[in-house]
Residue, then its C-alpha position, 0 to 999 in steps of 0.5 A: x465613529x473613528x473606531x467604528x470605520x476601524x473595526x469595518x474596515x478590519x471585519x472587510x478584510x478579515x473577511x476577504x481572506x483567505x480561510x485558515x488552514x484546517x490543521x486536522x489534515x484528514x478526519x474520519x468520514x466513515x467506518x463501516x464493519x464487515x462480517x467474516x471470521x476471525x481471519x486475518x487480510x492482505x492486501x486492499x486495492x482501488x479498482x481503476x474502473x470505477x468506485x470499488x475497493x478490492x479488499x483480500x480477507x484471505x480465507x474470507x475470500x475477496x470482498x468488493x467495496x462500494x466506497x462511494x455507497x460505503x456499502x459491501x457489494x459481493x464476496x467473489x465466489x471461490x476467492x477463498x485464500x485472496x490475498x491481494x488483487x492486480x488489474x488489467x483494464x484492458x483486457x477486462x480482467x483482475x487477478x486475484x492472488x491466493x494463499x495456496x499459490x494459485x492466482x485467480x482469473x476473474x471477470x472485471x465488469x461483472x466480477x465474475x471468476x473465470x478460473x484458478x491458475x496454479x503457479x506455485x506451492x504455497x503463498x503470492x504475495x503481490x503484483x504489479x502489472x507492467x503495460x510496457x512489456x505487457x506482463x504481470x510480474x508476480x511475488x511469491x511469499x516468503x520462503x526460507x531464504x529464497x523468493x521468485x517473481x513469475x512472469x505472467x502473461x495476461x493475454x494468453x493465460x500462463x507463466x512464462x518465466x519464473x526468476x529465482x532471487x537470494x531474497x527471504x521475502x520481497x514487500x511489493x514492487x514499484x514501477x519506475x515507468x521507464x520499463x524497471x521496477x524498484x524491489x524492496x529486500x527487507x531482510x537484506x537491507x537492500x533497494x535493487x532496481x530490475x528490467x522489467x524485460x530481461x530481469x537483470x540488476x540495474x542498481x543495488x543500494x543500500x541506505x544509512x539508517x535503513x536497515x529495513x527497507x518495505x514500502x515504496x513510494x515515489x515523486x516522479x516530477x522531482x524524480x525521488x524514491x520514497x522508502x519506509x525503513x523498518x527497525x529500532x529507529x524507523x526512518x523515511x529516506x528520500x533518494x535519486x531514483x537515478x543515483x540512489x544518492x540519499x537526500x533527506x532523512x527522517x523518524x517515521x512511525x513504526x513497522x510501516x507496511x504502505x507508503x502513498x505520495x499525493x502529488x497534488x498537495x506534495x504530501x506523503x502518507x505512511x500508515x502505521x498499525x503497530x502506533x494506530x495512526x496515519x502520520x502526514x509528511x509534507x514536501x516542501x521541495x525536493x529535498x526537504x520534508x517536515x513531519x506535518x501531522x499524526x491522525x488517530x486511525x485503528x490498530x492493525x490498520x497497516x495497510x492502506x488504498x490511497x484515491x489519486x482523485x478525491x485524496x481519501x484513504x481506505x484503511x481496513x483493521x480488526x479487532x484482536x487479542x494479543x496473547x502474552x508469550x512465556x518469558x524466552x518464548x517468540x512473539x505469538x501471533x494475534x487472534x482476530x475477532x470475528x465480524x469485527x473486520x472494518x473499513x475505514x474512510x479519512x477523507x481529507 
């Protein structure tokens, strides 16, 4: 009886607490293909308005996903050469960046395309819309040792200022939220802080260990910049946003195209498609972080729409071959396969 009152009382306890971790951290709730040819993507963004994921298929145009229905919803008309997507909620609009450098005016709630702005002669990489000043503040592509950021503004339509940088090519922009914006420099090995208003330099840092520095992310509670370092040895460093002053350090896995931070579980998620995976770091305080767990995800899935509300991860990949390069002979570029182009859903 003794025994028996013992194992009772351990089952009551065993049963009022509370449940063990789950230590897979995120699994892989969907995937689901999308037709298309065999052309490589940009960039993918969550509509701030509702349950749709704007996916940049480039010469496959600008496809719109319902991820709640896990179901293609359109390709937009004339989006051929999308290459990323910007929101302005406010004003009903997206913008829509193109491959021949010019950005395309659509219509948010019906998704309809208003109109093609010409803005440069080639490639617009990424963009951000800034609400303190207003502007949407644009990147060109890479071109040879010189990049712009043109100031758009959305309200009447038009470019307003164009700024010439000695930068090869600019990752995306972080907003601050003080009115300035983090710029990544990846060939230069740089982080610069700009005004959002008259663009002047307001900080440049550059980081031991970090010879390549690409995705931005950032903690704004604990006031920290988060940088995915390319390279050899491929390393998050943690600094003051203020001061840039380094305060933590640590291997990631490699050539990282997108960083998000969960503020909620203080956790950070950096894809890699190079390593097929989506590596999970978690913030034990400001200063200190572990590398948690490594989830299996999809070659080539680099890039990555991360949901501040359900805490999914939206990955898109496509299968490809590699051809071998002659001994001596540049690295040649992959060749996509046609109606192989997929998202991914890791849900947490």
């Amino acid at each position: 009886m003794k025994a028996l009152g013992l194992s009772l009382l351990l089952f009551s306890a065993l049963a009022g607490a509370a449940p063990a971790p789950d230590v897979r951290v995120y699994h892989r709730e969907q995937q689901v293909t999308l037709p298309g040819s065999g052309d490589s993507w940009g960039f993918v963004a969550l509509d701030p308005t509702r349950p749709y994921l704007f996916l940049a298929r480039r010469e496959n145009g600008l496809s719109v996903f319902d991820v709640s229905k896990q179901q293609l919803v359109k390709t937009v008309d004339d989006s051929q050469g999308a290459n990323g997507v910007v929101f302005v909620p406010p004003l009903n609009r997206a913008f829509v960046l193109n491959t021949d450098g010019s950005l395309g005016v659509l219509e948010l709630s019906t998704l309809r395309p208003l109109k093609r702005i010409p803005v440069a002669q080639s490639n617009l990489n990424s963009a951000v819309f800034e609400p303190r000043t207003g502007q949407v503040i644009i990147v060109s592509g890479r071109r040879a040792d010189r990049s712009t950021l043109f100031v758009f503004d959305p309200k009447q339509e038009r470019i307003t200022a164009a700024h010439e940088l000695d930068v090869k090519k600019i990752d995306p922009l972080l907003l601050k939220g003080d009115g300035s914006f983090f710029l990544p420099m990846r060939d230069e090995g740089k982080v610069a802080r700009y005004s959002a208003t008259n663009f002047e330099v307001l900080d440049t840092w550059q980081f031991d260990g970090c010879p390549r520095p690409s995705a931005l992310a950032q903690d704004v509670e604990r006031n920290r910049l988060f940088i995915a370092c390319r390279g050899e040895a491929p390393r998050l460093v943690v600094a003051d946003r203020e001061t840039g002053a380094v305060k933590a350090s640590l291997p990631i896995s490699r050539d990282v195209n997108a960083v998000a931070y969960d503020a909620q579980n203080r956790r950070l998620l950096i894809p890699s498609g190079v390593d097929a995976s989506l590596m999970v770091i978690e913030q034990t305080d400001a200063d200190h972080y572990r590398a948690q767990a490594s989830i299996s995800t999809l070659p080539m899935a680099y890039n990555m729409a991360f949901d501040t509300t359900s805490k999914k991860v939206y990955l898109p990949a496509m299968d490809f071959t590699q051809p071998v390069a002659a001994k001596g002979e540049p690295k040649l570029d992959p060749l996509f396969h046609a109606n192989t182009f997929s998202v991914t859903t890791l849900a947490p």
